[in-house]
C-alpha positions as CSV (number, residue, x, y, z in Angstrom):
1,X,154.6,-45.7,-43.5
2,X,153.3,-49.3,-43.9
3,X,151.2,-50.8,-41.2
4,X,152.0,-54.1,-39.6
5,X,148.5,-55.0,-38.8
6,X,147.9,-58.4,-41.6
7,X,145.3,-57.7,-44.0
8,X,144.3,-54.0,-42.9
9,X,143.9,-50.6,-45.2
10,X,145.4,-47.8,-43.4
11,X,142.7,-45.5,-42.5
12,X,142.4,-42.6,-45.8
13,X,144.3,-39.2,-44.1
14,X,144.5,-35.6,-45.4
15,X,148.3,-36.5,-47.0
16,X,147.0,-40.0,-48.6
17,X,144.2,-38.1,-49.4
18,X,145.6,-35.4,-51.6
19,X,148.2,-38.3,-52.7
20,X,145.2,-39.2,-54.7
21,X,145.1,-39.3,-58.9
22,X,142.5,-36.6,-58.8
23,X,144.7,-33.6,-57.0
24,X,147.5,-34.5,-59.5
25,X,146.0,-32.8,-62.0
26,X,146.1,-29.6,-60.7
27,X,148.6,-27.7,-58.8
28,X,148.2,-27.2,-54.9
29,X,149.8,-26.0,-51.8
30,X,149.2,-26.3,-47.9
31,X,149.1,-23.0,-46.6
32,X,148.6,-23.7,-42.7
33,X,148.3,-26.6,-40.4
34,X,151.2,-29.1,-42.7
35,X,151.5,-30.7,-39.1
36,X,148.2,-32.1,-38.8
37,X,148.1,-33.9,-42.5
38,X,147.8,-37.2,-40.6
39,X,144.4,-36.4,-39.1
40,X,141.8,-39.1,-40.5
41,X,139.4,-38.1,-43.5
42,X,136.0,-39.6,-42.6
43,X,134.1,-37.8,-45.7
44,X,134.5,-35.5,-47.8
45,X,131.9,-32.2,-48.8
46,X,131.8,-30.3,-51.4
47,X,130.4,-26.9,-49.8
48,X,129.3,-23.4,-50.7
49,X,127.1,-22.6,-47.3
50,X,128.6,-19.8,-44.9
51,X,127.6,-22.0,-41.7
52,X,128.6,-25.3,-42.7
53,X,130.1,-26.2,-39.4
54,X,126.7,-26.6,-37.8
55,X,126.2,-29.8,-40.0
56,X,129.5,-31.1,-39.5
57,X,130.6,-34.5,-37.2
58,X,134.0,-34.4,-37.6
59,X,136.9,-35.9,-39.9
60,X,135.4,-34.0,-43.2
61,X,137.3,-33.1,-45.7
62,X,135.5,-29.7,-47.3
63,X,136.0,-28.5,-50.8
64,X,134.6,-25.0,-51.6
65,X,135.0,-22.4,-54.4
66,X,135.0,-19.8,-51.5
67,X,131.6,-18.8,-52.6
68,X,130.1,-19.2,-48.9
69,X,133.3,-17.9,-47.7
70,X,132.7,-13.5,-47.0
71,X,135.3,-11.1,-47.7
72,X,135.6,-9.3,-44.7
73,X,138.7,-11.1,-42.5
74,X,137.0,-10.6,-39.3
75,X,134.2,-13.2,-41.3
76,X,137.0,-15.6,-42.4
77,X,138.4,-15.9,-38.9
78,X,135.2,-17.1,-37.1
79,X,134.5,-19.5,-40.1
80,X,137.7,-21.2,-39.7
81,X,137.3,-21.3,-36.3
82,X,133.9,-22.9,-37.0
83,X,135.5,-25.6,-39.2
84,X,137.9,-26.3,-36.3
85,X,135.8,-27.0,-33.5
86,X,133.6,-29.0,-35.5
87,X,136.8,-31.4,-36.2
88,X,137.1,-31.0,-39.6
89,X,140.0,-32.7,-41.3
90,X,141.1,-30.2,-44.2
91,X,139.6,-27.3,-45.9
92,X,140.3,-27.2,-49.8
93,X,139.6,-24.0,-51.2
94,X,139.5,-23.6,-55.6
95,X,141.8,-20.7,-56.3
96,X,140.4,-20.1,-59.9
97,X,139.0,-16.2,-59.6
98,X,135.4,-17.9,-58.9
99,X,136.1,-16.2,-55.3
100,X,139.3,-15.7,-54.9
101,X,142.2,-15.9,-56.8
102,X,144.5,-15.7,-54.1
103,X,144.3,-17.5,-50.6
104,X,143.1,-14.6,-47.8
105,X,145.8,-14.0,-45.3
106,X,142.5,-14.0,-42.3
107,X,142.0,-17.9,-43.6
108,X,145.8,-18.5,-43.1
109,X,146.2,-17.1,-39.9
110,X,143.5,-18.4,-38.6
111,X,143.7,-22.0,-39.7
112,X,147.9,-22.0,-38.9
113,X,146.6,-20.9,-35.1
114,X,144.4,-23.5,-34.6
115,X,146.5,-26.0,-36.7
116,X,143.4,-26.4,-39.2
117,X,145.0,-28.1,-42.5
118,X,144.1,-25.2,-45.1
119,X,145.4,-25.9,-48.7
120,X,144.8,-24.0,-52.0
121,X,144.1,-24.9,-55.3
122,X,145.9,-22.8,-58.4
123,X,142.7,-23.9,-60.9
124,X,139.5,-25.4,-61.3
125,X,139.0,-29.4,-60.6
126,X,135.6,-31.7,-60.3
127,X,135.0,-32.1,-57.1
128,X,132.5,-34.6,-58.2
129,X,135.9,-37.0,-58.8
130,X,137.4,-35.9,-56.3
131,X,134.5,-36.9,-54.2
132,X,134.3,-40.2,-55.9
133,X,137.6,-40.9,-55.7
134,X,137.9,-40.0,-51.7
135,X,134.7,-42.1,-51.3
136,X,136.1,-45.1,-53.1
137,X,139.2,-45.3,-50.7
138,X,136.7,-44.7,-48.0
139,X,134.4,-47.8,-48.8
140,X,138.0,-49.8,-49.7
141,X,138.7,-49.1,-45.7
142,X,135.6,-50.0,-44.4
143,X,135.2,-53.5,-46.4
144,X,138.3,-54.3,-45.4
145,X,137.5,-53.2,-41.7
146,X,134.9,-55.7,-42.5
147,X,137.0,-58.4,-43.8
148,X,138.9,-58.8,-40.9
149,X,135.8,-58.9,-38.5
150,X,134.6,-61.5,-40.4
151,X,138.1,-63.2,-40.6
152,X,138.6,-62.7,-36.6
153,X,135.4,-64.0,-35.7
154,X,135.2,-67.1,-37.6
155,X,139.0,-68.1,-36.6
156,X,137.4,-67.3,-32.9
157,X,134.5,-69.5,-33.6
158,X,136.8,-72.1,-34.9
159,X,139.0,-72.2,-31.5
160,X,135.5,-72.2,-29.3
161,X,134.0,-74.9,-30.6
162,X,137.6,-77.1,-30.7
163,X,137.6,-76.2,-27.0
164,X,140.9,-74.3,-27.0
165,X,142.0,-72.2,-24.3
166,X,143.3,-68.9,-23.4
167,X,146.6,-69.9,-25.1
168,X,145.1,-70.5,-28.4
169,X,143.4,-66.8,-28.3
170,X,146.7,-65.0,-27.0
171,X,147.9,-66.8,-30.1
172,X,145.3,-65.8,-32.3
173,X,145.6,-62.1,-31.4
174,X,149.4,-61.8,-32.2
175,X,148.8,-63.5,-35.6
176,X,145.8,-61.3,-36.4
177,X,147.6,-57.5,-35.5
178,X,151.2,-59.0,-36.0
179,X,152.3,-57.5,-32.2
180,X,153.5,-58.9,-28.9
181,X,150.3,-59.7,-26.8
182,X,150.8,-61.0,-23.4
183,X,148.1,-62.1,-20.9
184,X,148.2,-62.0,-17.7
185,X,146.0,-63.1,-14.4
186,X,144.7,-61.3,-11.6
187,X,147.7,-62.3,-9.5
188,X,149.8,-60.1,-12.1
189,X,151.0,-63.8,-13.5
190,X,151.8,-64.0,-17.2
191,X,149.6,-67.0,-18.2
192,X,150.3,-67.0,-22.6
193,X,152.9,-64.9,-24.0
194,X,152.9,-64.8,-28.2
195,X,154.6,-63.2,-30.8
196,X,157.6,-62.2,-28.4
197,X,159.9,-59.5,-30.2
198,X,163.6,-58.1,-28.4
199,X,161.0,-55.2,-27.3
200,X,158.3,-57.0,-25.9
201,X,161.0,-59.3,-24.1
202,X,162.8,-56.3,-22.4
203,X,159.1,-55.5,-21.0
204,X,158.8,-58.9,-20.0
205,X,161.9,-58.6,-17.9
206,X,160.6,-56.2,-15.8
207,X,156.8,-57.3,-15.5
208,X,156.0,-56.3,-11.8
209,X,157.2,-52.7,-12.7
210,X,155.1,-52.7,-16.2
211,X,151.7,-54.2,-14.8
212,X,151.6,-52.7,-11.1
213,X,153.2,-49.3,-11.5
214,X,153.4,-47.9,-15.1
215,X,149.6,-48.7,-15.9
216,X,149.0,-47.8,-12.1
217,X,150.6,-44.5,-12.3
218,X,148.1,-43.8,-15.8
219,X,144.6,-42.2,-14.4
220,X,143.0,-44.4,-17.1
221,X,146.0,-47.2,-17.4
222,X,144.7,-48.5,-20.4
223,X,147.7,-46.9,-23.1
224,X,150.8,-46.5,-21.7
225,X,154.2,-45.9,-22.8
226,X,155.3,-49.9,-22.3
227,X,159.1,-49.9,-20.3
228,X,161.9,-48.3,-18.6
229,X,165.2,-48.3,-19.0
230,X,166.2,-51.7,-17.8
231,X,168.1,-51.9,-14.0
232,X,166.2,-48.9,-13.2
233,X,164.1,-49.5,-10.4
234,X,163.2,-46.1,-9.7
235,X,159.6,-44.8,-9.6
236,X,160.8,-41.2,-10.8
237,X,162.6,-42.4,-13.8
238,X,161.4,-41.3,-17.2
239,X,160.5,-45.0,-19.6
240,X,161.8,-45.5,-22.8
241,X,160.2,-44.4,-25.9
242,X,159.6,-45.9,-28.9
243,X,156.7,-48.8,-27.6
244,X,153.5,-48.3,-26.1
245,X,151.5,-51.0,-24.2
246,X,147.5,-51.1,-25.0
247,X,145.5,-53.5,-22.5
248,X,141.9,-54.4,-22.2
249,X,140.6,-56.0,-18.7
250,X,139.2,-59.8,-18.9
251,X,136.0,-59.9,-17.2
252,X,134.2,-62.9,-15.8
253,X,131.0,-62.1,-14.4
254,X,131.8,-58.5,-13.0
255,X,135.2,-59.5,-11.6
256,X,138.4,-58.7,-13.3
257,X,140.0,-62.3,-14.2
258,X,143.0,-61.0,-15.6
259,X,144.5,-58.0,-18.5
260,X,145.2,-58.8,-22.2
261,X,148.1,-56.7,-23.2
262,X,149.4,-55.5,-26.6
263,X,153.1,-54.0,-27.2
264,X,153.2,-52.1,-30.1
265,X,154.8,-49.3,-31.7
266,X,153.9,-45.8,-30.6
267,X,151.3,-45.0,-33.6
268,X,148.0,-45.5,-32.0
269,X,146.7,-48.8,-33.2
270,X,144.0,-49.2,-36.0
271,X,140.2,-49.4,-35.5
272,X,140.1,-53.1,-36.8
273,X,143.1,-54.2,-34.1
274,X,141.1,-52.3,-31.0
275,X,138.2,-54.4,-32.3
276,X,140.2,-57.9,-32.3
277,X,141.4,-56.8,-28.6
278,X,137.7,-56.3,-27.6
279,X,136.7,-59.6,-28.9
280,X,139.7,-61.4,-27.7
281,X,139.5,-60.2,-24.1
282,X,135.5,-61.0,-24.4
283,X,136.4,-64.8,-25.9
284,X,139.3,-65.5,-23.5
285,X,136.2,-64.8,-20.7
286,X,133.9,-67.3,-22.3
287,X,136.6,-69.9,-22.4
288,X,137.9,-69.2,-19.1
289,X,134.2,-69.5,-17.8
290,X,133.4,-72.5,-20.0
291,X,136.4,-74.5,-18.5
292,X,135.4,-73.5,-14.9
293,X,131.8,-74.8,-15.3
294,X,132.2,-77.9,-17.6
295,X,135.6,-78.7,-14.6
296,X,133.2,-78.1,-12.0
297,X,130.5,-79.8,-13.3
298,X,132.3,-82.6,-14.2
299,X,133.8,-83.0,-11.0
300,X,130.3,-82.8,-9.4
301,X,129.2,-85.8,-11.7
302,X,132.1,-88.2,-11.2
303,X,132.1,-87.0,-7.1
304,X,128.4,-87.9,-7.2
305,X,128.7,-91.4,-8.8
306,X,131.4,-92.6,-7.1
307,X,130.0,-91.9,-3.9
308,X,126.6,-93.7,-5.0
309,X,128.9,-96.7,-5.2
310,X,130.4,-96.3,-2.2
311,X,127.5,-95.8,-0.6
312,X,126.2,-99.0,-1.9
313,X,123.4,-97.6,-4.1
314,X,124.3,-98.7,-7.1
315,X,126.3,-101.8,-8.3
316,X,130.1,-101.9,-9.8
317,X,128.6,-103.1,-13.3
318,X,125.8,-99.8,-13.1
319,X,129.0,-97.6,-12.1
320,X,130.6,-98.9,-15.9
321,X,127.6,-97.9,-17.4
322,X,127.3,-94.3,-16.0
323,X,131.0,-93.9,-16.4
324,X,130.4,-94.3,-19.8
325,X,127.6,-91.5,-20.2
326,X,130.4,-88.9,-18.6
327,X,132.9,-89.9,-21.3
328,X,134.7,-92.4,-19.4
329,X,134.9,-96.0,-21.3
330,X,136.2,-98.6,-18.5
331,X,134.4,-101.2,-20.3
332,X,135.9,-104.7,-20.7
333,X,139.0,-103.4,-18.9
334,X,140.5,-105.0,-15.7
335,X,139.9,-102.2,-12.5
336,X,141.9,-100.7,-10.2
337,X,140.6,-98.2,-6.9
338,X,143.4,-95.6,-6.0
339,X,143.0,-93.7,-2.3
340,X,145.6,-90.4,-2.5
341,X,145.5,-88.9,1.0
342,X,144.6,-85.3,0.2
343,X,147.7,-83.0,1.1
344,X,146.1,-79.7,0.0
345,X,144.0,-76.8,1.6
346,X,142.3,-76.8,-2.0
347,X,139.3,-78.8,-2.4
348,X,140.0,-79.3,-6.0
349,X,143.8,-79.5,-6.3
350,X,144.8,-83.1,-5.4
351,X,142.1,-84.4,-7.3
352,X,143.0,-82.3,-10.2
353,X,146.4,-84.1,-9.8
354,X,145.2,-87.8,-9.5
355,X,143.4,-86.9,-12.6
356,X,146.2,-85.6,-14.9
357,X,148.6,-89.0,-13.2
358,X,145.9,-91.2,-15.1
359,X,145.6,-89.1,-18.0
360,X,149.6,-88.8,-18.2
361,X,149.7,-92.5,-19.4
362,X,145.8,-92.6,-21.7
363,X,144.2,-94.5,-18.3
364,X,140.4,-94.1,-18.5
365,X,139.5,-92.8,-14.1
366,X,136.5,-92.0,-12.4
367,X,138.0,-89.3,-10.1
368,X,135.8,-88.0,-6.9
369,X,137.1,-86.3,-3.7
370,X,135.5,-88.8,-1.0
371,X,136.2,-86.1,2.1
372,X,139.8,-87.3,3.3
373,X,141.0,-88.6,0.3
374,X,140.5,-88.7,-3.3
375,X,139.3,-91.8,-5.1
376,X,140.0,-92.9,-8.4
377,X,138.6,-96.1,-10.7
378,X,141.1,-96.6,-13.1
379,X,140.7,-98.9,-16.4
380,X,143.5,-100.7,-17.4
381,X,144.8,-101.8,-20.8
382,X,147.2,-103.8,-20.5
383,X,149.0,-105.9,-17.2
384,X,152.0,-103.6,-17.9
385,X,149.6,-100.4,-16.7
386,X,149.1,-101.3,-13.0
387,X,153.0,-100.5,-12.8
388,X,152.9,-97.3,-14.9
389,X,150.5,-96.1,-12.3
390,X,151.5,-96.9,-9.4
391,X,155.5,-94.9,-10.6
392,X,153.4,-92.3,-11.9
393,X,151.8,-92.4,-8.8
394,X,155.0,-91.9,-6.7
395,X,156.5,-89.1,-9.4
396,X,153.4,-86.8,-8.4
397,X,154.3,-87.5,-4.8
398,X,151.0,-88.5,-4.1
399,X,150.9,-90.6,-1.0
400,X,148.2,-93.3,-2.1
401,X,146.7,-96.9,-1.7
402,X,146.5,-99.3,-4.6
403,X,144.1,-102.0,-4.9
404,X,144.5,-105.5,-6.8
405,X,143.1,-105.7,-10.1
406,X,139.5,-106.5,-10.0
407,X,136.2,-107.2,-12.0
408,X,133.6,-104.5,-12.1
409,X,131.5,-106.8,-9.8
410,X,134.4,-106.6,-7.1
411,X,134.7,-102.8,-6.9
412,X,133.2,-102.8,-3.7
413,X,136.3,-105.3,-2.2
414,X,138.7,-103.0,-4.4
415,X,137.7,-99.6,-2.6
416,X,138.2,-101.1,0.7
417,X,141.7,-102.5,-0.5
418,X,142.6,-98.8,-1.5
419,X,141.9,-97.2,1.4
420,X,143.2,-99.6,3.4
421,X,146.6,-99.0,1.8
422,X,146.3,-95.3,1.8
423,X,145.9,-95.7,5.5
424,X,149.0,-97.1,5.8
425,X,151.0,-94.8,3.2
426,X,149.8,-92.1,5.2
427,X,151.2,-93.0,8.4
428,X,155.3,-93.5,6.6
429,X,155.9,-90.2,5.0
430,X,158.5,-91.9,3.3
431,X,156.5,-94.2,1.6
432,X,154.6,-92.4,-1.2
433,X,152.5,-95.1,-2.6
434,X,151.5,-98.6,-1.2
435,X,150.0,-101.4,-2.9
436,X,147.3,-103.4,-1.1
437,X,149.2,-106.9,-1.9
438,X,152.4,-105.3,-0.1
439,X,150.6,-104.7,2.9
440,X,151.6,-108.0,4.5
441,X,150.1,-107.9,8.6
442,X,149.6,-104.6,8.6
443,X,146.2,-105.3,6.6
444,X,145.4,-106.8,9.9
445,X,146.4,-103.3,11.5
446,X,144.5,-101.6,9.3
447,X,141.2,-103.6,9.8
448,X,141.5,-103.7,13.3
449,X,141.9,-100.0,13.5
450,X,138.2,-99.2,13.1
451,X,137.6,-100.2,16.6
452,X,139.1,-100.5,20.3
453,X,141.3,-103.7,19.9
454,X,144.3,-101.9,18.0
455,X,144.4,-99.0,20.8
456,X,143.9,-102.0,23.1
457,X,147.0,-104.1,22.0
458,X,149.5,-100.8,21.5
459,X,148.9,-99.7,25.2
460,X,149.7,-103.2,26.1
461,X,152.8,-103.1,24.2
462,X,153.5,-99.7,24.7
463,X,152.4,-98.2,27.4
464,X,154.8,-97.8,29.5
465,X,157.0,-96.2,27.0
466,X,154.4,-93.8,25.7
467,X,153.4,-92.4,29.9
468,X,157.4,-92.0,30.4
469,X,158.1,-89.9,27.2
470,X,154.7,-87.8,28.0
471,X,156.0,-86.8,31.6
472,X,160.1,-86.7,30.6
473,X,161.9,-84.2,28.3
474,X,163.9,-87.1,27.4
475,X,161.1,-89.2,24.9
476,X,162.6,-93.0,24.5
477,X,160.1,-93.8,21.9
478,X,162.1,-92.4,18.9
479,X,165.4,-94.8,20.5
480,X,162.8,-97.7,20.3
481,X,162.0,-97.2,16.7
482,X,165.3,-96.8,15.1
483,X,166.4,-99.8,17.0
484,X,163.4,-101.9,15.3
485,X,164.5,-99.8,12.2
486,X,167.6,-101.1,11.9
487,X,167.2,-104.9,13.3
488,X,168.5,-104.5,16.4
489,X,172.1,-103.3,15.0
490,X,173.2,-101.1,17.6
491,X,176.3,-99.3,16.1
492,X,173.3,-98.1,13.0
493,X,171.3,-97.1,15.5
494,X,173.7,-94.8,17.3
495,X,174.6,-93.6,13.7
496,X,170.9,-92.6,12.7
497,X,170.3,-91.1,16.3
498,X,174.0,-89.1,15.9
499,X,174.9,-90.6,19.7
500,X,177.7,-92.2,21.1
501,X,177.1,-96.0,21.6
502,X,177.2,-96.4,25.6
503,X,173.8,-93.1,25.3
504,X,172.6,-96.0,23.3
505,X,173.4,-98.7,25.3
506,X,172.0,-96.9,28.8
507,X,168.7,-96.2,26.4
508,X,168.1,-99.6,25.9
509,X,168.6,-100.5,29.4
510,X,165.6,-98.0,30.0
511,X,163.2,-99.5,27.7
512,X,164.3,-103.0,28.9
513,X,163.6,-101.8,32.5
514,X,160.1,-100.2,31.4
515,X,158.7,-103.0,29.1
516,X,160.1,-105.4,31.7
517,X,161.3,-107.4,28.6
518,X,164.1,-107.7,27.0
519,X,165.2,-105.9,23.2
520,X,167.6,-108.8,22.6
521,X,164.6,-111.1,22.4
522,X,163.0,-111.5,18.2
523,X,160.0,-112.3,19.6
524,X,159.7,-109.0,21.6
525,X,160.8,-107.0,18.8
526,X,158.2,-108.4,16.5
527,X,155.5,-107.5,18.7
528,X,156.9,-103.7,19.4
529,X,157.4,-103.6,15.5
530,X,154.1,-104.3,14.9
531,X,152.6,-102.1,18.1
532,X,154.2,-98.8,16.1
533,X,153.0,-99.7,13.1
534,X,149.4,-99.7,15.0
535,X,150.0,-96.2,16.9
536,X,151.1,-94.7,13.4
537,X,147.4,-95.7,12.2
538,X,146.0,-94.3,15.2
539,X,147.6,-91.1,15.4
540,X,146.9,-90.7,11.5
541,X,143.0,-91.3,12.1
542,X,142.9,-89.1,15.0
543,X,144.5,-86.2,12.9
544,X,142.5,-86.9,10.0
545,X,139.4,-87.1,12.5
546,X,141.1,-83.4,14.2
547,X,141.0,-81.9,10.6
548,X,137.4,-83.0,9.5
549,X,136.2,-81.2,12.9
550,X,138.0,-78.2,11.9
């Protein structure tokens, strides 16, 4: 049968071996063990020594005259059963009247129970070619054992220094052994999936069952047979034959980061393709690992110089030039700042999303996580670019502040523009992203928020409301902000607040009667508009404030 692992020599057996030019010449026959002609010939010995099996390793193919073989059957029984526990492959004995003519019925029996090949030859043959002969096959196996070391590694080598990840090696496996490999994470999440056959797909389908229970069930897990029959979800079922799964653990540092798995056929897989599993498991580690620590460290450097500029300690034309020593070129270009209010419990995650929301459109950012938020300095190209951004901005859902475009010696100004806006964007969830030149008044919101007077002038404006809804199960605050909302149309109102119009109407005549003013009035409205605008600032700084105590 011809293997499907690219560029491989099936390992010599007893049956390829006696295939071989040299046994043509002379007439043979198997005598006992014709099951076990697939065993693997590692050597071959010509050998005329009674206790020969005290030198043996295992895998030998033995060629004898019978010389060292005695005549008594009781002596031919314990030296087959010497060959067999020392694991040799075949025993080829020279029928030629040397030592026997005819094949001793002790040797048969013997070798037939312990399934030892034993096969006879009808006359004389060198063994000298037939050792030279066996040896060259041998030496054709092992170079090209060799060959496809060499051929693995540098195509590894290749991948490494290119930066590629896991994908590339999952890739690089299935080309190499020509079989399904899938990879998977320690979550039991398929990650890279290559070379995907009917089979392998069918094994896919039921992935929880394969991974968690078949290789559980296995007291080694590492072979298994690799799928049931599909729609069966019970435990007791017997799987499918035909396919076998082989996997090898990915280890980072003494913890298991994930399993590679192979589906293949179910011949046990060749020396040279255990070897590429091995070094692709070990690889897939390194670049894993790599991308963890160049990430993290990277992330360390750009957090680190960003907040020197913030902090004031160096200058926005220094920031350019130690942008540029960490790979990222904002020279010459026109700057933006971008706050994103960070949404996540992970400390990494929304700033590895700002970062791919500049890299989506080829933008050049400095990317930190400031504590709250995230910042970015973004280079632009082009005047078209502050647009791109800002929608790419709002596709990521990430509720941020945009500055105006700025020189590097106005970062400074532009920081304070971002964050004013992100202030703001985070107090209207449905308001994604805000630039600072659409702020209008509420830039005067958002700079008086840093101290009393803003708490000062939504008490005056609000007050009354805010102590009635905190003692009443009946809250008129959410009443007075769909009425600003909508512009003071009452029948939109009603409609937004699903109530019938004289609710509304008695509603109104509350919140005239607390603010002792009346909603009909512009003026008034104005100023309530703009008091809850003000207590959305200040009830998003006390919950960021809540969050950082936490």
């Amino acid at each position: 049968m011809m293997c499907r692992v690219r560029g491989y020599v099936v390992p010599l057996t007893v049956e390829a071996a006696l295939s071989l030019e040299v046994f043509s010449r002379v007439h043979f026959k198997v005598y006992a063990g014709e099951e076990n002609l697939h065993r693997t010939v590692r050597w071959v010995h010509p050998v005329e020594i009674p206790d020969i099996a005290r030198f043996l390793k295992g895998g030998e193919m033995l060629l004898t005259a019978g010389l060292g073989i005695d005549h008594r059957p009781a002596a031919q029984r314990a030296y087959v059963r010497a060959l067999a526990e020392a694991g040799a492959a075949v025993l080829i004995i020279e029928l030629s009247g040397r030592a026997y003519s005819e094949m001793p019925e002790a040797l048969v029996d013997e070798a037939a129970r312990l399934g030892l090949p034993l096969v006879g030859l009808d006359g004389e043959l060198p063994f000298l070619e037939v050792s030279a002969q066996v040896h060259g096959s041998l030496v054709d196996e092992r170079v090209s054992e060799l060959t496809a070391y060499d051929r693995l590694n540098d195509t590894f080598m290749r991948l490494l220094l290119a930066g590629r990840d896991h994908v590339a090696f999952t890739q690089a496996l299935a080309n190499e052994i020509a079989w399904p490999v899938i990879l998977e994470d320690a979550s039991r999440r398929i990650v890279a999936y290559s070379a995907g056959t009917d089979a392998s797909d069918t094994v896919i389908t039921g992935w929880d069952l394969h991974s968690r229970v078949l290789h559980a069930r296995d007291s080694h897990g590492e072979t298994i047979v690799a799928s049931t029959p599909l729609g069966s979800s019970d435990e007791g079922e017997a799987p499918s034959a035909g396919m076998t799964c082989t996997r090898r653990a990915i280890l980072i540092r003494g913890e298991r980061w994930g399993w590679l798995h192979v589906i293949h056929d179910s011949d046990a897989l060749l020396s040279p393709a255990h070897h590429a599993i091995d070094r692709t498991a070990d690889v897939i580690a390194i670049s894993v690992l790599s991308a963890r620590e160049v990430g993290a460290q990277a992330a360390q450097r750009e957090n680190a110089l960003v907040n020197r500029l913030l902090l004031g300690d160096i200058s926005g034309e220094a920031f350019i030039s130690r942008a540029l020593r960490l790979g990222k070129d904002l020279r010459g270009r026109p700057l933006i700042a971008i706050c994103a209010v960070k949404e996540s419990a992970s400390d990494h995650h929304d700033q590895a999303r700002l970062s791919a929301a500049c890299q989506s459109i080829t933008l050049p950012a400095v990317v930190a996580d400031i504590g709250d938020h995230v910042m970015a300095i973004v280079g632009l190209a082009r005047s078209q670019d502050e647009p791109q951004i800002v929608a790419q901005l709002a596709r990521e859902k990430l509720r941020s502040g945009v500055s105006r475009t700025c020189p590097p010696t106005d970062l400074s100004t532009a920081i304070r523009q971002a964050r004013s806006a992100a202030s703001v964007a985070a107090s209207h969830s449905g308001r994604e992203v805000v630039r600072f030149d659409d702020l209008g008044l509420l830039r005067l919101l958002v700079s008086l928020s840093q101290g009393p007077e803003l708490a000062n002038y939504v008490d005056d404006e609000l007050g009354p409301v805010l102590r009635h809804d905190a003692d009443s199960p009946y809250p008129l605050l959410p009443t007075l902000r769909a009425f600003l909302e909508n512009d003071a149309n009452k029948s939109k109102t009603a409609d937004q607040l699903y109530i019938q119009r004289r609710t509304l109407y008695y509603r109104l005549e509350r919140l005239d009667a607390l603010l002792g003013r009346s909603l009909d009035e512009s003026d008034v409205r104005q100023s309530l508009a703009l008091a809850l605008h003000g207590l959305d600032l200040l009830q998003q700084g006390r919950a960021r404030t809540m969050k950082s105590d936490s």
